[in-house]
N, CA, C and O atoms as CSV, one atom per row, in Angstrom:
chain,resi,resn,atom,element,x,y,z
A,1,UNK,N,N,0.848,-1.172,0.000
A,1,UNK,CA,C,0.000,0.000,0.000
A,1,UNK,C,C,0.891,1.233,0.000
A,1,UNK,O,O,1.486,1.212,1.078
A,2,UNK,N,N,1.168,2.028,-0.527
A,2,UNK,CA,C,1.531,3.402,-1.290
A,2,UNK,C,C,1.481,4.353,-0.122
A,2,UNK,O,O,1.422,3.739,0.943
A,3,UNK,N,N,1.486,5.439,-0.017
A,3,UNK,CA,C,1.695,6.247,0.651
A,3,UNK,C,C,-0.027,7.266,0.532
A,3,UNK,O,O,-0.839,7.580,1.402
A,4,UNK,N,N,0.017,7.505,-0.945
A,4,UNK,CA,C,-0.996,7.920,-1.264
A,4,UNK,C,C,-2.175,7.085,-0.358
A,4,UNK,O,O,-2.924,7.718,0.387
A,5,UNK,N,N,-2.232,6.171,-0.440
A,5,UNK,CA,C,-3.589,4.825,-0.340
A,5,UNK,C,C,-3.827,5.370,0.961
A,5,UNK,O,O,-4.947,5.839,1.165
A,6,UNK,N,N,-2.975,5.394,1.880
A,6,UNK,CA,C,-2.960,5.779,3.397
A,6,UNK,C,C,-3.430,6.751,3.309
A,6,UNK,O,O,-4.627,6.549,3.514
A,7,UNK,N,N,-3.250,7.895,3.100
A,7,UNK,CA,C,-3.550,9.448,3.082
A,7,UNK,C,C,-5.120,9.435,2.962
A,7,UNK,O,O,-5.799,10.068,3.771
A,8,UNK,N,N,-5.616,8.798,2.071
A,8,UNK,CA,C,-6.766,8.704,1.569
A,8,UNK,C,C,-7.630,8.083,2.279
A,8,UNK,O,O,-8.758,8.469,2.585
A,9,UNK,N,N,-7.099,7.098,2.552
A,9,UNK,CA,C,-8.240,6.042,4.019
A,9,UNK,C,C,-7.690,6.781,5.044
A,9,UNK,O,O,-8.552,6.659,5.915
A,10,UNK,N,N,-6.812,7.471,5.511
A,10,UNK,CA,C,-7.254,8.471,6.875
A,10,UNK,C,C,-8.152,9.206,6.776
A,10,UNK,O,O,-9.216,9.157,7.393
A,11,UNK,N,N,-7.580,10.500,5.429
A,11,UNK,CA,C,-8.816,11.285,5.623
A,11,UNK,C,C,-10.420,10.876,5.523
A,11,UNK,O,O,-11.383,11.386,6.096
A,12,UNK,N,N,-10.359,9.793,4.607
A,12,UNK,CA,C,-11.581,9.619,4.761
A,12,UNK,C,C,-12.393,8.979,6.496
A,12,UNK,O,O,-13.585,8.952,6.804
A,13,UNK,N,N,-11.610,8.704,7.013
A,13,UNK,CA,C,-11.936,7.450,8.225
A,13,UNK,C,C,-11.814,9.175,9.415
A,13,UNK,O,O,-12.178,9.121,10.589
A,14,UNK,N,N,-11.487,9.959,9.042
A,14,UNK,CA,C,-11.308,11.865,9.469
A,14,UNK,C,C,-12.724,11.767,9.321
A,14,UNK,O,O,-13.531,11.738,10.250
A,15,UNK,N,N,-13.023,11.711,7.898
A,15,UNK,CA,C,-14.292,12.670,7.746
A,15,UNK,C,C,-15.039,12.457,8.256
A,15,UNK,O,O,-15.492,13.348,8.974
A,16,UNK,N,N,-15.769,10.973,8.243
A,16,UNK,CA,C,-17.384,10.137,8.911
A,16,UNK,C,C,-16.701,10.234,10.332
A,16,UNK,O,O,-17.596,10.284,11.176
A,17,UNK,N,N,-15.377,10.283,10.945
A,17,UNK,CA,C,-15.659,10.622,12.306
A,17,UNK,C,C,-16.239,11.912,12.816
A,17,UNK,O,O,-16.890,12.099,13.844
A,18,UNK,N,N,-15.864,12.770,11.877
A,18,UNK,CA,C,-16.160,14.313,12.668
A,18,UNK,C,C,-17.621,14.382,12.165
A,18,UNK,O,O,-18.424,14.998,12.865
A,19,UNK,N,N,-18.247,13.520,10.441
A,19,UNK,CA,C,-19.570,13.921,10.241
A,19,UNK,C,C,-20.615,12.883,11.351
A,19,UNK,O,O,-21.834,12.807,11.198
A,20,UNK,N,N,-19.910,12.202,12.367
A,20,UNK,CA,C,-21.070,11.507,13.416
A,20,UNK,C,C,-20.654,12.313,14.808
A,20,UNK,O,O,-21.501,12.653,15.635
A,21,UNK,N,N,-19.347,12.550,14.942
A,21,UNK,CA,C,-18.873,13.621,16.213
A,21,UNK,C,C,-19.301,14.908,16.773
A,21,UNK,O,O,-19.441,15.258,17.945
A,22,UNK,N,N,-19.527,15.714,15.343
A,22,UNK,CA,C,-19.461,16.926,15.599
A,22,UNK,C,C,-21.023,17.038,16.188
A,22,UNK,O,O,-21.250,17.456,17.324
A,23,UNK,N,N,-22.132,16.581,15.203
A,23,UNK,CA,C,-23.322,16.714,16.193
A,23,UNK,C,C,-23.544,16.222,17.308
A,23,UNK,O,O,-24.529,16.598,17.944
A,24,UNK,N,N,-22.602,15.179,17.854
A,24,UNK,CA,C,-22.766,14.572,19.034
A,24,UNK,C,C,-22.172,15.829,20.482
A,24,UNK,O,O,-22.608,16.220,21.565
A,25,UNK,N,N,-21.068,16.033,19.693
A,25,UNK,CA,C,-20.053,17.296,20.889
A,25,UNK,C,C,-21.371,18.195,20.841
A,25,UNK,O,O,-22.079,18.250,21.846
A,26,UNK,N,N,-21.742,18.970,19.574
A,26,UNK,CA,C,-22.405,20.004,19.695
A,26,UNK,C,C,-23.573,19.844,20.836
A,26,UNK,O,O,-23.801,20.761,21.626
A,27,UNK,N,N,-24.216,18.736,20.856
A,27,UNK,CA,C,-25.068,18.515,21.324
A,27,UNK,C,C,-24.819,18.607,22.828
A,27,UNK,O,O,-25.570,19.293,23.521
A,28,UNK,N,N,-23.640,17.843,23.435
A,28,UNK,CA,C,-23.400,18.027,24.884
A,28,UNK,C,C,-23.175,19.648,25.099
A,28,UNK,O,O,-23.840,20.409,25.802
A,29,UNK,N,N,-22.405,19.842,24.545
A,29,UNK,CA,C,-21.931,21.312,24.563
A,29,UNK,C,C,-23.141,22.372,24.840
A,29,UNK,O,O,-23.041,23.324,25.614
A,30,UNK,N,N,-24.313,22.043,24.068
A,30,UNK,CA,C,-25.410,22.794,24.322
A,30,UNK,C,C,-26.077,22.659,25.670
A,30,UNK,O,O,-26.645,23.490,26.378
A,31,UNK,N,N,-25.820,21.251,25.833
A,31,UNK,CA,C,-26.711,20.577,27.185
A,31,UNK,C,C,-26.031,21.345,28.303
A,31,UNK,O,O,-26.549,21.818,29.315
A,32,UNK,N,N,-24.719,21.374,27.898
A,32,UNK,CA,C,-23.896,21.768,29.738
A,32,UNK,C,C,-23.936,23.288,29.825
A,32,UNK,O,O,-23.705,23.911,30.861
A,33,UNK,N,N,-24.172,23.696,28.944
A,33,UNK,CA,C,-24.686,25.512,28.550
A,33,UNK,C,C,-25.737,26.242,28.692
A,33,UNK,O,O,-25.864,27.421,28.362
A,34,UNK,N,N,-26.962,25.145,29.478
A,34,UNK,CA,C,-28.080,25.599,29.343
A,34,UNK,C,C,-28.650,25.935,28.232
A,34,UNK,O,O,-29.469,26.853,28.291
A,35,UNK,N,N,-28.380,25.293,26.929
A,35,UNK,CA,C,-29.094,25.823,25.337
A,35,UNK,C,C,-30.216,25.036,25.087
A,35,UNK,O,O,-30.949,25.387,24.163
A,36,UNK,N,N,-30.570,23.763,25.910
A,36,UNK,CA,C,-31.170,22.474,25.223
A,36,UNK,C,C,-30.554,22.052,24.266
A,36,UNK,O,O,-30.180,22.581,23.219
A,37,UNK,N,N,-30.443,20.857,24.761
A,37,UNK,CA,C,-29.958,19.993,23.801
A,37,UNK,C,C,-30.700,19.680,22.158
A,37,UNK,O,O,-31.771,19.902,21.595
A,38,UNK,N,N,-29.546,19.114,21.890
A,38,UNK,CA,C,-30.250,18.772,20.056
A,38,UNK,C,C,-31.427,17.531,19.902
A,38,UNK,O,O,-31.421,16.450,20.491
A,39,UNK,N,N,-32.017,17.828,19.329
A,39,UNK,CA,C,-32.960,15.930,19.349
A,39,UNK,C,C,-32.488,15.050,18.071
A,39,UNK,O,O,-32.145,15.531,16.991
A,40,UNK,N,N,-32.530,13.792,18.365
A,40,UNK,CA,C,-32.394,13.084,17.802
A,40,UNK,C,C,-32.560,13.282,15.933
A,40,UNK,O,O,-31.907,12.722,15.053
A,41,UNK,N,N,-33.988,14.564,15.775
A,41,UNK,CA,C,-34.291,14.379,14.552
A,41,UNK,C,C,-32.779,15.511,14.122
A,41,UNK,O,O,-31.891,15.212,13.323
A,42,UNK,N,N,-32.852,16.483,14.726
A,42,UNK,CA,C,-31.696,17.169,14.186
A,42,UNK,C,C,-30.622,16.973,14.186
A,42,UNK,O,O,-29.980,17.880,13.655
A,43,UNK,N,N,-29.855,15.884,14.677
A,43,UNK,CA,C,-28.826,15.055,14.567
A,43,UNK,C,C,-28.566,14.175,13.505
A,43,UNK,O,O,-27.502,13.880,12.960
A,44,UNK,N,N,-30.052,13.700,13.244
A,44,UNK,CA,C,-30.062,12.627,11.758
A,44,UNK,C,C,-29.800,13.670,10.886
A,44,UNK,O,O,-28.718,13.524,10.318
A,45,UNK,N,N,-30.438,14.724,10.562
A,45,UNK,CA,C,-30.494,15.866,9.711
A,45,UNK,C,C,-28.746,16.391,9.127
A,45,UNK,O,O,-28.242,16.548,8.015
A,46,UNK,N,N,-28.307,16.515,10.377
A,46,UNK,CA,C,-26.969,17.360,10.358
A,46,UNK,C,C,-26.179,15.952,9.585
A,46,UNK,O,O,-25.485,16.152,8.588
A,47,UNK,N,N,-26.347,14.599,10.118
A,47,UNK,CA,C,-25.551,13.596,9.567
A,47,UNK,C,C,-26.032,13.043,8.120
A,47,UNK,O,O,-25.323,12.191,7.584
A,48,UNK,N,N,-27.245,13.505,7.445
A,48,UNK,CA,C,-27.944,13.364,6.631
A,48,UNK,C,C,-26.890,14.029,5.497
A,48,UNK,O,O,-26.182,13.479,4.653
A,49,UNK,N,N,-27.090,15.446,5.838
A,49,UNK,CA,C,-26.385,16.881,5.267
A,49,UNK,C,C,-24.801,16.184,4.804
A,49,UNK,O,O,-24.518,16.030,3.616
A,50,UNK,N,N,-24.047,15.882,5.690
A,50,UNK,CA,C,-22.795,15.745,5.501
A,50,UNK,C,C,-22.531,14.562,4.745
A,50,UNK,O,O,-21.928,14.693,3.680
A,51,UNK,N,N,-22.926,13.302,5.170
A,51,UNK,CA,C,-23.309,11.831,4.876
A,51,UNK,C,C,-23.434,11.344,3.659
A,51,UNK,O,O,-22.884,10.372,3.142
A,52,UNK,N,N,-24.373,12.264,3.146
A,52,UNK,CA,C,-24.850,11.937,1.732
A,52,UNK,C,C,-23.693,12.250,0.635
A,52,UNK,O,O,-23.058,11.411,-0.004
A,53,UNK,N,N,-23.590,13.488,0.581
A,53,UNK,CA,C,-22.332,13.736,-0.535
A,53,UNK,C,C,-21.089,13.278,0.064
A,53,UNK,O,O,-20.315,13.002,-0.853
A,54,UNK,N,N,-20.664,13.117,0.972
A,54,UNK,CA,C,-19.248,11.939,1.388
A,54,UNK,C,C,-19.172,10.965,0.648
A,54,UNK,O,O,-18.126,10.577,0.128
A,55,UNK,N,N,-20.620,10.297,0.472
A,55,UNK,CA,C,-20.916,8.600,0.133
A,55,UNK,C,C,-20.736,8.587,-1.152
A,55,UNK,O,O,-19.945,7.823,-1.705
A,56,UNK,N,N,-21.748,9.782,-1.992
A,56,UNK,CA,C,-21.748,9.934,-3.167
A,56,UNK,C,C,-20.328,10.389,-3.740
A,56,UNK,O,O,-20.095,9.906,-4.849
A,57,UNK,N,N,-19.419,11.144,-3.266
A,57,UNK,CA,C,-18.227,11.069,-3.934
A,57,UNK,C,C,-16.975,10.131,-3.631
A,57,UNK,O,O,-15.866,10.114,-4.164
A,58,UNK,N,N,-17.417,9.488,-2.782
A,58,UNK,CA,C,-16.515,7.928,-3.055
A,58,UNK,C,C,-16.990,7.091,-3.817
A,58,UNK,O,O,-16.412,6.106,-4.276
A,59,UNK,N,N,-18.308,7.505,-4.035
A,59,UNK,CA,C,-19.028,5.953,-5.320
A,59,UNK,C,C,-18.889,7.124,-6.560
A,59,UNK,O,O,-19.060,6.674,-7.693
A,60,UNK,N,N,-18.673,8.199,-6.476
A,60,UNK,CA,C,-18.680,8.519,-8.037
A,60,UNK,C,C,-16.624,9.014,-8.340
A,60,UNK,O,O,-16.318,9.751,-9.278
A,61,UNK,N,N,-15.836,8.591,-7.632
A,61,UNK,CA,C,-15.044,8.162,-7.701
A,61,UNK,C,C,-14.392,7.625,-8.963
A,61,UNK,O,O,-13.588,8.148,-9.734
A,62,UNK,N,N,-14.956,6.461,-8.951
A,62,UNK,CA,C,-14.556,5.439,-9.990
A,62,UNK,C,C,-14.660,5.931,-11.270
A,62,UNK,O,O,-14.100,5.406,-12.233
A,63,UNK,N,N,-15.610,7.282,-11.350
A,63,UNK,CA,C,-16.058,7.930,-12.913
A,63,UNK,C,C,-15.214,9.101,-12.713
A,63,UNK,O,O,-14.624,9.665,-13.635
A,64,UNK,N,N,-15.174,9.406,-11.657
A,64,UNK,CA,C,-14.603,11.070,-12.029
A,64,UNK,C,C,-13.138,11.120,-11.234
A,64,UNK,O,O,-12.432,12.126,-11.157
A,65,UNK,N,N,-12.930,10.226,-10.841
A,65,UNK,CA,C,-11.426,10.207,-10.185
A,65,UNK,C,C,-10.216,10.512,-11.254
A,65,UNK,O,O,-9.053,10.520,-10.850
A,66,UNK,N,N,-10.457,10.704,-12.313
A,66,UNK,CA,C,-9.213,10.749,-13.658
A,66,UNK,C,C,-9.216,12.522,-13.950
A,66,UNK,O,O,-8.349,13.298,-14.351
A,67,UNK,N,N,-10.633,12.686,-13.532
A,67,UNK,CA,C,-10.670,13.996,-14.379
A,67,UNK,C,C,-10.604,14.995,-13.343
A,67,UNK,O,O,-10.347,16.111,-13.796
A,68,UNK,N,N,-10.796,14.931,-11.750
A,68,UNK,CA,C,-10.409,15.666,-10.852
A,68,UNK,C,C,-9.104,15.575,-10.396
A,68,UNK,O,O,-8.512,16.447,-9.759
A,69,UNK,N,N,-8.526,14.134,-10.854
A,69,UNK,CA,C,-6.491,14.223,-10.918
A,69,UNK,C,C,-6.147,15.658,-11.719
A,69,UNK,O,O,-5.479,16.557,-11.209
A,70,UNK,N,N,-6.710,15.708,-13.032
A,70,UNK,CA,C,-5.596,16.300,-13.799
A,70,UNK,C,C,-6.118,18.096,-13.602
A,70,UNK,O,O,-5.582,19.145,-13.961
A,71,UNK,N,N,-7.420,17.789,-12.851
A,71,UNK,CA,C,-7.857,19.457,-12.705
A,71,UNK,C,C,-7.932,19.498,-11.016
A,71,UNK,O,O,-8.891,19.915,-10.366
A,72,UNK,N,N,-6.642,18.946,-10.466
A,72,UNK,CA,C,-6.617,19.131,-9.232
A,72,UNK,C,C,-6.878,21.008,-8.706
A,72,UNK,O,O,-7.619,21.398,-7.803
A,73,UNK,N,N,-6.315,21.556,-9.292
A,73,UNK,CA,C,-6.172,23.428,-8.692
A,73,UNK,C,C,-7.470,23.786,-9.075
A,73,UNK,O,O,-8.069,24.465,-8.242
A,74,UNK,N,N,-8.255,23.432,-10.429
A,74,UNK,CA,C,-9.680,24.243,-10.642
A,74,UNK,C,C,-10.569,23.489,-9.205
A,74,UNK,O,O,-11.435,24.125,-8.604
A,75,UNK,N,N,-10.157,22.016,-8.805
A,75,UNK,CA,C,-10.870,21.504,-7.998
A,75,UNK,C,C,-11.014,21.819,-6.813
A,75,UNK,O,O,-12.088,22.023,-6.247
A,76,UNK,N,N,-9.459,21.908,-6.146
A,76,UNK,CA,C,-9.091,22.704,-4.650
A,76,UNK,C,C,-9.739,24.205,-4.860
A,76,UNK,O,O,-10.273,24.634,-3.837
A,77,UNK,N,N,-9.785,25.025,-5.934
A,77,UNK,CA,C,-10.195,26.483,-6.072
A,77,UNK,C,C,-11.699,26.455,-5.136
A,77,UNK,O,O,-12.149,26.968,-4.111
A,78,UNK,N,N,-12.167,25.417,-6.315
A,78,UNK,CA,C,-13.845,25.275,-5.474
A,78,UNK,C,C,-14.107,24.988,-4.304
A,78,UNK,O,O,-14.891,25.519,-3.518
A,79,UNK,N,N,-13.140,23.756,-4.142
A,79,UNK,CA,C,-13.462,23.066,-2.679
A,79,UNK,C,C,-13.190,24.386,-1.713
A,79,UNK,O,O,-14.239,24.836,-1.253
A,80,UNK,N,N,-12.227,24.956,-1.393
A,80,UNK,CA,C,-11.866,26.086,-0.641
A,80,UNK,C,C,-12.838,27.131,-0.476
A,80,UNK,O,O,-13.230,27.606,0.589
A,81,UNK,N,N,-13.303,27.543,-2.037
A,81,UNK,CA,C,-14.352,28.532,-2.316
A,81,UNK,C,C,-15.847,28.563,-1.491
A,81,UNK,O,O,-16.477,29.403,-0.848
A,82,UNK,N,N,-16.075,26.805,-1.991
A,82,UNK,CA,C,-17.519,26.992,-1.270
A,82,UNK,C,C,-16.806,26.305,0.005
A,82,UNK,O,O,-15.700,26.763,-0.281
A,83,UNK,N,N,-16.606,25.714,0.955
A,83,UNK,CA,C,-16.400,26.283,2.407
A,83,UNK,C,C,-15.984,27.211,2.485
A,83,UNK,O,O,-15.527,27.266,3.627
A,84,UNK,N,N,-15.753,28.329,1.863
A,84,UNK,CA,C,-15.476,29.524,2.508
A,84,UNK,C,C,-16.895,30.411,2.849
A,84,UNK,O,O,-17.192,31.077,3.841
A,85,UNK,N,N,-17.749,30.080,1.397
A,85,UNK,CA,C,-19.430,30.275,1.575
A,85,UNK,C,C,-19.726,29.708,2.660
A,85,UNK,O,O,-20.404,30.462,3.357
A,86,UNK,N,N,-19.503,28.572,3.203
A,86,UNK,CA,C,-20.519,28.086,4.229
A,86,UNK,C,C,-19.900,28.919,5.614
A,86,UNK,O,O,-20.601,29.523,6.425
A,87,UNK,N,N,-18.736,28.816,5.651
A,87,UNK,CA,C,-18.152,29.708,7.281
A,87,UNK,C,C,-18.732,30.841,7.165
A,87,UNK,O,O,-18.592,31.699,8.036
């Protein structure tokens, strides 16, 4: 296994931790703050949100993995761009 291969199954094994974590922290975090806590439905929601396009771009992968190699910078431009929209 390559160096690359690793990089790739961390971050990914990164991502679905923080997209099941982060609503979980948020949620205590609110509780010990007096905010009320999150419910269950808005937890599915938030993991819904993140979940879905994670999944979908490891299964669409196999089609578009050649053509986001060679347009790595137009790709990082975006990726950067829109999280910068969402912060």
């Amino acid at each position: 296994m390559d160096s690359r291969c690793i990089f790739i199954h961390s971050a990914s094994a990164s991502s679905l931790l923080g997209i099941f974590l982060t609503p979980l922290l948020v949620g205590l975090m609110l509780e010990s703050h007096g905010q009320g806590g999150m419910s269950w439905d808005a937890i599915g929601a938030i993991v819904l949100q993140l979940l879905v396009p994670f999944v979908a771009g490891q299964v669409a992968q196999r089609w578009i993995g050649g053509w986001v190699a060679r347009h790595r910078g137009l790709v990082a431009y975006v990726d950067q761009g829109s999280i910068l929209l969402v912060v």
